[in-house]
LOKE-772369 format. One record per residue (C-alpha): z, x, y; residue in one letter. Coordinates in pm, 1 decimal, always signed. Each point is the difference from the previous one (the first is absolute). Example, Ala and Ser with C-alpha at 12.3 -4.5 7.8 and 13.67 -1.06 7.14 Angstrom:
! residues 2
up east north code
+780.0 +1230.0 -450.0 a
-66.0 +137.0 +344.0 s
END
This chain:
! residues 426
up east north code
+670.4 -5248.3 -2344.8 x
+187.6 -201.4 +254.8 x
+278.5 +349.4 +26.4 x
-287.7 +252.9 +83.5 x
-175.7 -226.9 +267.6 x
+353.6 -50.8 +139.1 x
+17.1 +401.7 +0.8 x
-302.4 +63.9 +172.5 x
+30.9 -257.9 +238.0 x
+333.9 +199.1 +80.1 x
-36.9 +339.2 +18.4 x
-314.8 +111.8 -148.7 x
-257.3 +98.0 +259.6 x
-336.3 -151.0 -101.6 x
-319.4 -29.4 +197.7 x
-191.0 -338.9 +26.4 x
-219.7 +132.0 -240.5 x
+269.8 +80.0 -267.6 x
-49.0 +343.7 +55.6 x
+300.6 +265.0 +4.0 x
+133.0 +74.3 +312.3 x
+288.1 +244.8 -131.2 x
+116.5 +353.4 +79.9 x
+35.6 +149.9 -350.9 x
+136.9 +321.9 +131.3 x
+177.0 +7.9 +302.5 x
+159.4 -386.9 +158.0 x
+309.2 +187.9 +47.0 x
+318.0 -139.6 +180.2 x
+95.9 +116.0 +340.5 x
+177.1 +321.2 -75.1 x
+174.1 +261.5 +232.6 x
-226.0 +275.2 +82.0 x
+109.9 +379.5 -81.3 x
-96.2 +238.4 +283.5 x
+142.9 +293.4 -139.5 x
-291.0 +225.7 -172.2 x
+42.4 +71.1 -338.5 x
+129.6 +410.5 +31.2 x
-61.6 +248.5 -278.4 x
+64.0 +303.0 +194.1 x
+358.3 +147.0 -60.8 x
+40.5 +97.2 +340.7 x
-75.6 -383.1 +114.7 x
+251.1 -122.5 -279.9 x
+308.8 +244.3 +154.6 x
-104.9 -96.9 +369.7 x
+361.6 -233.0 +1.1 x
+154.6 +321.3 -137.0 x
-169.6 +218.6 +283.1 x
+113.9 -288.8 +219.3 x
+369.5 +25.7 -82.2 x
+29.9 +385.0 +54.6 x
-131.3 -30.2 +314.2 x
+212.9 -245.0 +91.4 x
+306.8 +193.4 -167.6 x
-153.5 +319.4 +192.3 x
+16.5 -147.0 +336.6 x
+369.2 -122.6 -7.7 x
+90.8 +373.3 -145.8 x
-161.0 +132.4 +254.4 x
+168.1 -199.8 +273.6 x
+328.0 +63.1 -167.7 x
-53.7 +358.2 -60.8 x
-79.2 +66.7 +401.3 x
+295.6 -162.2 +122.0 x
+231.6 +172.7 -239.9 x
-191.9 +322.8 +125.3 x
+70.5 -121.3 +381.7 x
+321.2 -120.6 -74.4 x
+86.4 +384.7 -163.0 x
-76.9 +183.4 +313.0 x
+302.2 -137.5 +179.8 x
+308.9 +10.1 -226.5 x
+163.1 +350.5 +64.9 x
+61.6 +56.1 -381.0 x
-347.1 +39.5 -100.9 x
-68.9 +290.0 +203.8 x
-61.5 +307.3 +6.8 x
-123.6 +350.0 +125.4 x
-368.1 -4.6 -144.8 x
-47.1 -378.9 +115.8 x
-269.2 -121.6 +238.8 x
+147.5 -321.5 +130.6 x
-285.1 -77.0 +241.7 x
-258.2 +61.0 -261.4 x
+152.4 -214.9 -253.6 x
+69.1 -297.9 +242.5 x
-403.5 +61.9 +101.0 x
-129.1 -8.5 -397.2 x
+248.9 -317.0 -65.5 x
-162.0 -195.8 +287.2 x
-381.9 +151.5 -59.4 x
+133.3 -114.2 -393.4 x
+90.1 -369.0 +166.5 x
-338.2 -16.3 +194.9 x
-223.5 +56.9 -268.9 x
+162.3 -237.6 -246.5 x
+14.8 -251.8 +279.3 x
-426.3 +62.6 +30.8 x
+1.7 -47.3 -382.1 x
+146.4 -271.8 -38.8 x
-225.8 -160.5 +242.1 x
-290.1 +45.1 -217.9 x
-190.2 -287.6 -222.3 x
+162.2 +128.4 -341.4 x
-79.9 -312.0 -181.9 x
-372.8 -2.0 +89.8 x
-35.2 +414.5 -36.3 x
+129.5 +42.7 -316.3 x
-299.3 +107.4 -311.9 x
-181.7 +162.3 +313.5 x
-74.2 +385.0 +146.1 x
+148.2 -41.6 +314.2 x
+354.6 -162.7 -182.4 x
-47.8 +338.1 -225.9 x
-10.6 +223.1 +277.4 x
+223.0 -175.6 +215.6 x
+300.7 +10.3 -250.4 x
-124.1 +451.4 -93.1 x
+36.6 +55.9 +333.2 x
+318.8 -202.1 +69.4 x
+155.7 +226.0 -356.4 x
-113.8 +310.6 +176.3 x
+167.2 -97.7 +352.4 x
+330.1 -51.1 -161.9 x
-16.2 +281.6 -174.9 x
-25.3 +196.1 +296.7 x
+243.3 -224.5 +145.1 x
+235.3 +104.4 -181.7 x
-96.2 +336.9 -44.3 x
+1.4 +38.1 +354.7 x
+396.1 -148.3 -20.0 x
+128.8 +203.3 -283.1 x
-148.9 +285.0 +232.8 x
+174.9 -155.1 +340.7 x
+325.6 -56.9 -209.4 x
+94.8 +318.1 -93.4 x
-241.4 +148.3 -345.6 x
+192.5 +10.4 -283.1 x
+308.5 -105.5 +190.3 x
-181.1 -359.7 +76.6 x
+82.7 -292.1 -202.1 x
-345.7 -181.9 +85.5 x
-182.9 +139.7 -314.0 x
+179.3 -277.1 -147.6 x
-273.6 -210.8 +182.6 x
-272.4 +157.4 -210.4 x
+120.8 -213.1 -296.0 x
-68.7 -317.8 +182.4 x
-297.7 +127.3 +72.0 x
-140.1 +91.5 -348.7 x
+14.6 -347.3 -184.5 x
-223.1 -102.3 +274.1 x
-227.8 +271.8 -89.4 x
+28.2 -59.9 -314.0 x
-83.8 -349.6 -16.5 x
-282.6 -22.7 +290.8 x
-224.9 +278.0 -61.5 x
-258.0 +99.1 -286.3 x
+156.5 +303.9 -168.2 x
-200.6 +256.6 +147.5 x
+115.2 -67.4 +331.1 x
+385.9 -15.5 -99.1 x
-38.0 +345.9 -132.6 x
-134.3 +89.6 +326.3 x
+276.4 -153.5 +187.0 x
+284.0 +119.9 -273.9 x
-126.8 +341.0 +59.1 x
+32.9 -41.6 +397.6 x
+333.8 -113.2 -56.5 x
+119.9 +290.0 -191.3 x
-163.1 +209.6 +210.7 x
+101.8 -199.4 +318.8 x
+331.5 +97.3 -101.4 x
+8.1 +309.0 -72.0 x
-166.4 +93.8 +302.2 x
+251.0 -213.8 +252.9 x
+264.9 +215.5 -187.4 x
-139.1 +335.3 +9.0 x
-92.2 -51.1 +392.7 x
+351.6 -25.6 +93.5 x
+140.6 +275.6 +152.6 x
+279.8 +136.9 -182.1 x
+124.5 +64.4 -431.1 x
-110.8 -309.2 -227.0 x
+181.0 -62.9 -296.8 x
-275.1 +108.4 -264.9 x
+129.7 -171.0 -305.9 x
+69.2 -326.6 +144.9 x
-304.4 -4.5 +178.8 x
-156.4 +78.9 -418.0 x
+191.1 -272.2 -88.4 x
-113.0 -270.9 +227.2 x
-382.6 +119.3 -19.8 x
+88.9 -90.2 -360.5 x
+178.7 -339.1 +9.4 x
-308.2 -85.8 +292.0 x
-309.5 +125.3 -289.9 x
+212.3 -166.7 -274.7 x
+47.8 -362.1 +230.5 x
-407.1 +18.8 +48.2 x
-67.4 +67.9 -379.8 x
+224.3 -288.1 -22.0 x
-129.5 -256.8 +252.1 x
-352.5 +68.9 -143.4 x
+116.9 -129.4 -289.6 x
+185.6 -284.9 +56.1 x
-291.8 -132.4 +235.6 x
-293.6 +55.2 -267.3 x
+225.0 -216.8 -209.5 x
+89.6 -268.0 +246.5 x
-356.9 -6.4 +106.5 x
-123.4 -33.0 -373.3 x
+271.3 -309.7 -48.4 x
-115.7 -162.1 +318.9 x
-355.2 +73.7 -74.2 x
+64.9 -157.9 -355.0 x
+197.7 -289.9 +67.3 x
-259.8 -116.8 +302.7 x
-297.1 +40.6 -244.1 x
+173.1 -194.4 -254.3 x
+79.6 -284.0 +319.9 x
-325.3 +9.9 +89.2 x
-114.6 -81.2 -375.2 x
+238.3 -247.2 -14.7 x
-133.1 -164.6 +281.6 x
-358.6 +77.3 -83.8 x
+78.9 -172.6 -348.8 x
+171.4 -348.0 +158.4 x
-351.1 +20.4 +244.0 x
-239.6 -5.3 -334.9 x
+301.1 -226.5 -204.6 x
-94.1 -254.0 +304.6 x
-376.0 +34.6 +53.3 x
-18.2 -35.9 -419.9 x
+196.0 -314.0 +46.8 x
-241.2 -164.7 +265.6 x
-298.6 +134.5 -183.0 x
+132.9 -173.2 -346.5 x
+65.4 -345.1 +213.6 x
-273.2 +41.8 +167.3 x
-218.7 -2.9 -300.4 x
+160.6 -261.1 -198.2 x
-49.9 -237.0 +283.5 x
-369.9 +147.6 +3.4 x
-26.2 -83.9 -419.5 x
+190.4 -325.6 +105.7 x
-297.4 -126.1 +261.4 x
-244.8 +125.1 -294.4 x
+149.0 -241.7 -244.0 x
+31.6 -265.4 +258.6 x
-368.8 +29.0 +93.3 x
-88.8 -56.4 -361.5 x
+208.1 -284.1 -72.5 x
-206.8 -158.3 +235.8 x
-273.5 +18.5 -169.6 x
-121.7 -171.6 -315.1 x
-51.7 +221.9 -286.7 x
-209.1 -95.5 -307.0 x
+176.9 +297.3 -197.0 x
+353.3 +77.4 +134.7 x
-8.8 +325.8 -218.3 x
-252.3 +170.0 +250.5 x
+256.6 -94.5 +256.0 x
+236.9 +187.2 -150.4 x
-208.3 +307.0 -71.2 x
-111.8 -5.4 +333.7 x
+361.6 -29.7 +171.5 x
+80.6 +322.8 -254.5 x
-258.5 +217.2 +122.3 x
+117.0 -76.4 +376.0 x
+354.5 +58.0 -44.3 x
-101.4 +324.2 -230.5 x
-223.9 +98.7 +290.8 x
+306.9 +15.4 +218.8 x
+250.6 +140.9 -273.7 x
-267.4 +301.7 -2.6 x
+58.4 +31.2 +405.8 x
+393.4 -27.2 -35.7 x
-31.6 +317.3 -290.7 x
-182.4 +193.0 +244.1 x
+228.5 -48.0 +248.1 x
+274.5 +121.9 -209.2 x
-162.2 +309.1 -47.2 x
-57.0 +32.9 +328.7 x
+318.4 -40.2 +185.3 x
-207.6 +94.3 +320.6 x
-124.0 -365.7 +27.8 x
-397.0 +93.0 -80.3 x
-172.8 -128.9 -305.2 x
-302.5 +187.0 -158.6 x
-244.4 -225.1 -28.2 x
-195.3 +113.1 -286.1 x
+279.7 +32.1 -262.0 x
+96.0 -408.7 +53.2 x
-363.1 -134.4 +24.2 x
-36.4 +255.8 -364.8 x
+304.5 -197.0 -143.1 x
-147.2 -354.3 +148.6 x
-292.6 +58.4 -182.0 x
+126.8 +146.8 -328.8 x
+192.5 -334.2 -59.5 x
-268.1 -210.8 +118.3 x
-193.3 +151.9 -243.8 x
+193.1 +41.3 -251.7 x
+108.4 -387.3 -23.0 x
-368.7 -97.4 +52.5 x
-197.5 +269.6 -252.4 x
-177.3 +177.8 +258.9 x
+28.0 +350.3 +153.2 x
-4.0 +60.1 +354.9 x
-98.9 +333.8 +140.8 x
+154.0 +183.0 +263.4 x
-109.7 +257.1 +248.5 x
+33.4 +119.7 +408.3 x
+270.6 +133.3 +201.2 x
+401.0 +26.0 +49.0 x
+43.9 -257.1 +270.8 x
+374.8 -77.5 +97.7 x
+127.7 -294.0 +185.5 x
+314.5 -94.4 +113.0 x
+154.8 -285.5 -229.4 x
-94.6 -305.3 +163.8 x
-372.8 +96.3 +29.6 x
+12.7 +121.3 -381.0 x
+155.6 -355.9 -152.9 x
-308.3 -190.3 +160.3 x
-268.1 +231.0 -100.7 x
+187.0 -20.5 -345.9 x
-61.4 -361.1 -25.6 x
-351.5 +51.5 +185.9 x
-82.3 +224.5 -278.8 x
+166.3 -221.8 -286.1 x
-233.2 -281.2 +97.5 x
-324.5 +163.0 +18.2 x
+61.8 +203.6 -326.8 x
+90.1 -355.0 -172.2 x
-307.7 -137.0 +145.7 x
-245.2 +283.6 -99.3 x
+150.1 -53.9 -310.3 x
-8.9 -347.5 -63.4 x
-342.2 -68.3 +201.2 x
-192.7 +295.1 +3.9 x
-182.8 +192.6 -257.2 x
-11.3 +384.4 -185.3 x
+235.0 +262.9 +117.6 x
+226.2 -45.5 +315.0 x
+69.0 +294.9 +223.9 x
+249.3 +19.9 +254.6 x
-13.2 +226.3 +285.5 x
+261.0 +111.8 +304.5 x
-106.0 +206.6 +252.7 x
+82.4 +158.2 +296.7 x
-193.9 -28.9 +311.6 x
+46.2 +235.8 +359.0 x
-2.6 -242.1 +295.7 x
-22.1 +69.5 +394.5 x
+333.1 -194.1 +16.2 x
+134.2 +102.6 -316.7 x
-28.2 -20.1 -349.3 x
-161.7 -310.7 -229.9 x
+46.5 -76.5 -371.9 x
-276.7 -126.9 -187.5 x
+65.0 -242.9 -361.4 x
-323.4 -75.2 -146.3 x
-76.5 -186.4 -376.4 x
-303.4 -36.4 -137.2 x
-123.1 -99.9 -363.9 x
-339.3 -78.0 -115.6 x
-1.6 -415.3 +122.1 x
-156.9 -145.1 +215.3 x
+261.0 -169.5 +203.8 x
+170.4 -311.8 +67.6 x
-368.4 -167.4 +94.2 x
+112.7 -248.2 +239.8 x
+310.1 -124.2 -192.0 x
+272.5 -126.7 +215.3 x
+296.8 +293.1 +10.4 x
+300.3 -41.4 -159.7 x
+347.3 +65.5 +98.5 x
-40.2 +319.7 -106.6 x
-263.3 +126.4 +213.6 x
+159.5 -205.5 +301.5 x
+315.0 +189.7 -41.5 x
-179.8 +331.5 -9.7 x
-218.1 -125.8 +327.7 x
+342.1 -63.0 +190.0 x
+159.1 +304.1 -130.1 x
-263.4 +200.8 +118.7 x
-68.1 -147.0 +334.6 x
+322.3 -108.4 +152.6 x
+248.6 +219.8 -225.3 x
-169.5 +396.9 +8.5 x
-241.6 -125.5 +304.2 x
-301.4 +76.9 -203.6 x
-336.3 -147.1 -109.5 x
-142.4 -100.3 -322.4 x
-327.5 +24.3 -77.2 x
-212.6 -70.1 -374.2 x
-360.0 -86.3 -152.9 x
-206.2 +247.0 -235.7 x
-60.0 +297.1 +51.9 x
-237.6 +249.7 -248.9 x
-26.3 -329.3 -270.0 x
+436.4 -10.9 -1.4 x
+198.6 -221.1 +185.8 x
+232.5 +179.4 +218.8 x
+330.7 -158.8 +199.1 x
+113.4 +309.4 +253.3 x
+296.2 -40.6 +250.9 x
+62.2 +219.7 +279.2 x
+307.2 +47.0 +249.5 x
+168.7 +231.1 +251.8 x
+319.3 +241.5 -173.7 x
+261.8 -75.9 +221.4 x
+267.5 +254.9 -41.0 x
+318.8 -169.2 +100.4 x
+77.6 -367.9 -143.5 x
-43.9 -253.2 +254.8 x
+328.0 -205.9 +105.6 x
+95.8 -295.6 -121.0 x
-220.5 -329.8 +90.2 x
-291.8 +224.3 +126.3 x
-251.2 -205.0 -241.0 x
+191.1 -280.8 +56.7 x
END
């Protein structure tokens, strides 16, 4: 025995009254927090996409105005239908605007209304933009229609489709219009042709941005899993150390004791480390981190009962808990059922309930059988772990005597939603 006393005396954490002073559930190590939310939403998922083409968009449009500026002035680009002083106007008013725009908070607007309607009304101003050039330069002479296919991948891959058939429509129609009100003959069958190639690049565009949003959407849900997957790979890791240190302090507590039948040791040591196996099978079922209460505490007492030739019945309410909570009312509800069992007499009922609060929510345990309780007997360890479960691990009280001619052992404690940090029973 002189190994285990050596173990607790180094690292197990035991009151002075050899009670457990463990946290089954949640002693994690210091850990980095995450503060990026957990997105479903495919529009959050693409927001580095969204981020990119407006990035892209910006230095276009830059580019694209002091080309247009820069054309005004050489002497070879000119001709009789050409508004110079217009053009140079619509470059700069071009320059402005994506000077304001770039100014703006992207990063933080992004997956909101005003980002949405910022970046429609930004499409429709350079499509006017460069309708209004195409116009200035000339109609079907102009070469800045060529602009409109910069113009339509950004379309394409910023707006819902609704809205880029809206804005492919004003394009077409922006152009045919800044042709047509040029004074003058227009080339009819060219202008056909590049109406064409402009409703053929949209069709296009639409296409290749539903697909590149579909990839980007796909790939960020399946790096989100990923991570989501290393996050419960991690929390099952603490929760299985955690636990075997818990059955370890359990086995060290009865090794100090003396037992005139070892055998009832081990039984007893089985049906705690069962008791948490049933939390840990929940938990896997539940990758959410809650635990249903009543579907553990009906496996507790199915194998209680089973190895002891008794049946324990079951009733109340679906109570859920987060995992920490759930492993010691597991082993709260192991040791009453064994004690019912063992001590008490006729059938044993078991029953969890839930209770409205005016600070929240309370679950309610409570066993009874047909005995008349302990009578003044000293408790054992079990019933001293269940007291200091109760009270100092799910802040709740204890309370038993007879009630109706049975004997009846009910616990009661606050739900708390989120599990607490490390050390806060400590």
């Amino acid at each position: 025995m002189a190994h285990l006393r050596e173990r607790k005396e180094a690292g197990c954490s035991l009151g002075a009254a050899g009670l457990l002073a463990v946290d089954p559930g949640g002693r994690h190590e210091p850990q980095q927090e995450d503060s990026e939310p957990t997105v479903a939403a495919d529009t959050a998922l693409l927001e580095p996409f969204y981020l990119g083409m407006v990035r892209v968009a910006l230095v276009l449009g830059w580019v694209s105005a002091m080309v247009v500026a820069a054309g005004t002035v050489l002497p070879h680009l000119h001709h009789r239908h050409m508004f110079h002083g217009p053009i140079l106007a619509l470059a700069v008013a071009a320059a402005a605007g994506n000077s304001v725009l770039a100014l703006l908070p992207w990063r933080r607007w992004l997956g909101t209304r005003r980002a949405a309607g910022v970046l429609t009304a930004w499409a429709a101003a350079v499509v006017a933009v460069v309708t209004g050039l195409v116009y200035a330069g000339g109609g079907w002479a102009s070469d800045f229609y060529l602009l409109y296919f910069l113009v339509i991948p950004f379309l394409a891959a910023t707006e819902p489709l609704r809205r880029q058939l809206v804005l492919y429509a004003s394009v077409l129609a922006g152009y045919l219009v800044a042709v047509l009100a040029v004074p003058g003959p227009s080339r009819v069958g060219l202008v056909a042709v590049r109406l064409t190639v402009l409703a053929s690049a949209c069709a296009v565009g639409t296409f290749l941005a539903q697909a590149v949003h579909r990839t980007t959407a796909a790939r960020a849900r399946a790096e989100e899993a990923a991570r989501m997957e290393r996050l419960l790979a991690t929390e099952a890791h603490h929760r299985i150390k955690n636990n075997l240190q818990l059955v370890a302090d359990l086995l060290i507590l009865e090794a100090d004791r003396t037992h005139p039948d070892p055998s009832a040791v081990v039984e007893e040591t089985l049906s705690r480390i069962q008791s948490v196996a049933a939390v840990h099978q929940s938990l896997a079922q539940r990758p959410a981190g809650r635990v249903a209460l009543r579907p553990v505490i009906e496996r507790i007492a199915g194998l209680v009962g089973d190895r002891l030739g008794r049946v324990v019945r079951m009733d109340g309410d679906d109570v859920t808990l987060n995992g920490r909570a759930a492993t010691w009312t597991a082993l709260v509800a192991n040791e009453l059922v064994v004690n019912a069992l063992r001590h008490g007499e006729g059938e044993v009922n078991v029953t969890v309930t839930l209770q409205p609060g005016p600070a929240g929510a309370f679950a309610q345990l409570a066993v009874e059988d047909w005995g008349q309780g302990p009578a003044g007997a000293a408790p054992g360890l079990g019933l001293s772990l269940v007291r200091r479960l109760v009270e100092e691990g799910l802040a709740g009280v204890i309370t038993s005597g007879l009630d109706g001619g049975r004997y009846r052992v009910e616990i009661r404690f606050p739900i708390v939603e989120e599990e607490p940090h490390a050390g806060a029973h400590r």
